[in-house]
N, C-alpha and C positions, 0 to 999 in steps of 0.2 A: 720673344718668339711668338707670342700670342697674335701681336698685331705684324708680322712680317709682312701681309700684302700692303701695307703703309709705304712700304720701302718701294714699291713697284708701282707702273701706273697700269694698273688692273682694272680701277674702274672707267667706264665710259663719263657717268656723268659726275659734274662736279662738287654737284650736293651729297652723292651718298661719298662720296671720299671725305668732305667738310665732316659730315657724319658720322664716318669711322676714325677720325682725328680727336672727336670731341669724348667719345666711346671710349679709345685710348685712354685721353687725360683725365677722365673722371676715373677709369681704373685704378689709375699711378695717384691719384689726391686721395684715393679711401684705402689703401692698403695701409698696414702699419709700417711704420721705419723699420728700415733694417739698421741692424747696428753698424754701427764703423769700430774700428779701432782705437778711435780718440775715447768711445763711450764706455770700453772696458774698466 
């Protein structure tokens, strides 16, 4: 939910959308795991 205008084309130019892409994946590569199921 953090990055939902990803989902939309909200931005005009193409770089700051490249931008908020990259924003995105750097969030999701520095959180910790969450556990699964398998990990119980």
């Amino acid at each position: 939910m953090l990055y939902r205008r990803l989902v939309r084309g909200y931005e005009a130019l193409l770089y700051r959308s490249e931008a908020m892409i990259h924003v995105a994946m750097i969030d999701l590569m520095t959180r910790e795991p969450t556990p699964t199921w398998g990990d119980a």
